[in-house]
C-alpha positions in Angstrom: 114.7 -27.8 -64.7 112.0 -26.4 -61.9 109.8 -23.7 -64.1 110.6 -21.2 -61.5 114.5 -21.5 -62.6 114.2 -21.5 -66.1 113.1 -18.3 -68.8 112.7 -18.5 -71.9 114.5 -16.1 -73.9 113.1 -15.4 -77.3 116.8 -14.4 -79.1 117.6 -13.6 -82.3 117.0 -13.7 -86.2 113.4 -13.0 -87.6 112.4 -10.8 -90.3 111.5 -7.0 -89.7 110.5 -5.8 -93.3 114.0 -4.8 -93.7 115.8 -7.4 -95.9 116.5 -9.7 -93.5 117.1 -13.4 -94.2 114.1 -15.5 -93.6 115.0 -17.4 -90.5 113.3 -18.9 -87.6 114.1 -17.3 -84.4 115.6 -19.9 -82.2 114.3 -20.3 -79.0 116.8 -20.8 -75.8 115.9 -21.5 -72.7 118.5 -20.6 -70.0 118.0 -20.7 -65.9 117.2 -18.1 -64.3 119.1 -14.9 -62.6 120.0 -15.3 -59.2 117.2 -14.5 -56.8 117.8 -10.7 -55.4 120.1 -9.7 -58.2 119.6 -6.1 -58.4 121.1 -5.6 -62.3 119.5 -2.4 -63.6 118.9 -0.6 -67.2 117.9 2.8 -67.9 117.9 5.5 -70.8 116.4 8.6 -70.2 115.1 8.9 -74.1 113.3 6.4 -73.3 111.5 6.9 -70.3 108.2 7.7 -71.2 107.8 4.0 -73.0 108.5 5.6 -76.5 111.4 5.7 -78.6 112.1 9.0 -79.9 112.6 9.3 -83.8 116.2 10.3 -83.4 116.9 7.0 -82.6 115.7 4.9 -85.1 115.9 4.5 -89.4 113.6 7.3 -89.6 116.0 9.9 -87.9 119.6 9.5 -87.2 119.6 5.7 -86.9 121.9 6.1 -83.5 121.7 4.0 -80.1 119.7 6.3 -77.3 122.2 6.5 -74.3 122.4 3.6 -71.9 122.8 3.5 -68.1 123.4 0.1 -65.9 123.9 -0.4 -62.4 123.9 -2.9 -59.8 126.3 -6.0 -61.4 126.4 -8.9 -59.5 129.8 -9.6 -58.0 131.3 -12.2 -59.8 129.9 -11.3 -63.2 132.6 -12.3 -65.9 131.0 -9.7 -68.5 127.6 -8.0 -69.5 125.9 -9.0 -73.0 123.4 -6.5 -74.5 120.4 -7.4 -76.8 117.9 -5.2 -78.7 115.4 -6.9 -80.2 111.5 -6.7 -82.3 109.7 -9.3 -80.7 107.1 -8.1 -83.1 108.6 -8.5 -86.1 106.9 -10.3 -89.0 109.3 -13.4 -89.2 110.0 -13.8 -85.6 112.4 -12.5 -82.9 114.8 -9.2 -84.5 117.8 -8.6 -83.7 118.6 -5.3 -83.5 121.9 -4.8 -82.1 124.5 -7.2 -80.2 127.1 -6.2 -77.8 128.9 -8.5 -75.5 132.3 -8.7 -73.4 131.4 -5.5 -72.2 133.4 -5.0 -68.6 131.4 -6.2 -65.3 131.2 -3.0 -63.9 128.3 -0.1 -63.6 128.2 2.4 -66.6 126.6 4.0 -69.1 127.1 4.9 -72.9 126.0 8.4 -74.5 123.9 8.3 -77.3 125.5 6.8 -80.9 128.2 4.8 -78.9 129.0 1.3 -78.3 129.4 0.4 -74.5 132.8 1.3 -73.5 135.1 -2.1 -74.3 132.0 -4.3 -75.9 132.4 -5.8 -79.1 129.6 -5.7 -81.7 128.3 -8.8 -83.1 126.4 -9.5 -85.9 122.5 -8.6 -86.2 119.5 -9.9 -87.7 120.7 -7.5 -90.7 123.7 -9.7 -91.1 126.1 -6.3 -89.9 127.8 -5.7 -86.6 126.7 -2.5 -84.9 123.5 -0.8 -84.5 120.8 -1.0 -86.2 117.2 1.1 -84.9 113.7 0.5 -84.9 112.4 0.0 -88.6 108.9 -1.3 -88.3 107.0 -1.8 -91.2 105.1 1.5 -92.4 101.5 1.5 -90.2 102.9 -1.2 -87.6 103.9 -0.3 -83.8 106.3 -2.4 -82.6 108.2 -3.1 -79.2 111.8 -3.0 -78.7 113.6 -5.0 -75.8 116.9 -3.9 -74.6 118.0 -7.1 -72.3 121.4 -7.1 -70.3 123.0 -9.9 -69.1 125.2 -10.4 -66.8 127.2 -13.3 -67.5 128.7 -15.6 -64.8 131.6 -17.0 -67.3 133.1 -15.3 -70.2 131.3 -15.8 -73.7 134.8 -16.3 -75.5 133.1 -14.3 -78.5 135.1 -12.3 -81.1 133.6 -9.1 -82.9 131.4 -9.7 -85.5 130.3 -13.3 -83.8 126.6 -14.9 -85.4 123.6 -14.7 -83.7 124.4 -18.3 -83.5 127.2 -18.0 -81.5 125.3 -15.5 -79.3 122.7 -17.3 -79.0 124.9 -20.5 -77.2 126.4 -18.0 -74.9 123.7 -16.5 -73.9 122.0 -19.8 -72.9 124.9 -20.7 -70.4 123.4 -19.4 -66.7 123.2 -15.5 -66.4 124.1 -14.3 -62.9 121.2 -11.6 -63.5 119.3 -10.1 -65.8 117.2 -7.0 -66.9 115.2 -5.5 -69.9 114.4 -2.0 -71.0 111.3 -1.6 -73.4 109.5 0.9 -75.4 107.4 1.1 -78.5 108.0 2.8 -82.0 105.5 2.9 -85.0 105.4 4.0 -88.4 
């Protein structure tokens, strides 16, 4: 695989101070997005590279409203990812959405994307769970859309495992969001 073609996604499982299990992040590497995709990701709460209190375990523990735009024709569905790639044990998973439909939307704040299921995050739950880093850390978080060329086939509730293989098959385009939280 050229280096040019490939990138190295750092997904899933690590430790955040917050009971996770002790695992070791795997490491995928998938090919890259198709040159002049134009996949984008916005939320406004976050513009300003800092993520507001409201939407993490010290405030109302609820996902910050989401906007995408510009998915590749042909994209079979969008996968979303928020993860710590500070996090004490490794890679954090945050929150896990996939089959979400291939079209531009958004969500409003506390909701899952309209017809995405939830899979399971490095807390070993489905659904959302905020930035929690440990008390006098700063940490980044890292939303990352995908969107996916062929269906993932995942159910709700799927392992990080099982998200992780999905996400390693060739993404028609892709896109992250980032800000930083501290305690």
């Amino acid at each position: 695989m050229r280096p040019a073609a490939a990138a190295v996604l750092l997904l899933l499982v690590g430790c955040s101070g917050q009971g996770a299990p002790d695992r070791a992040a795997p490491t995928t590497t998938a090919p890259g997005p198709v040159e002049g995709a134009s996949l984008a990701l916005a939320s406004p709460p976050l513009r300003e590279g800092a993520w507001p209190v409201e939407h993490t375990c010290d405030g109302e523990n609820t996902a910050p409203p989401l906007e995408w735009s510009g998915v590749p024709e042909g994209t079979a569905e969008l996968v979303l990812l928020l993860q710590d790639p500070d996090a004490p044990g490794g890679t954090f998973t945050h929150w896990v959405v996939f089959g979400i439909p291939p079209e531009d939307g958004s969500t409003a704040a506390g909701q899952t994307p309209a017809g995405g299921l939830e899979g399971t995050n490095s807390l070993g739950e489905t659904g959302y769970g905020g930035p929690c880093p440990p008390e006098g850390q700063e940490h980044r978080y890292i939303f990352s859309l995908f969107a996916m060329a062929e269906p993932t086939g995942l159910q709700q509730a799927a392992s990080l495992d099982q998200v992780d293989q999905a996400v390693s098959v060739r993404p028609l385009a892709g896109v992250q969001l980032a800000a930083s939280y501290g305690r």
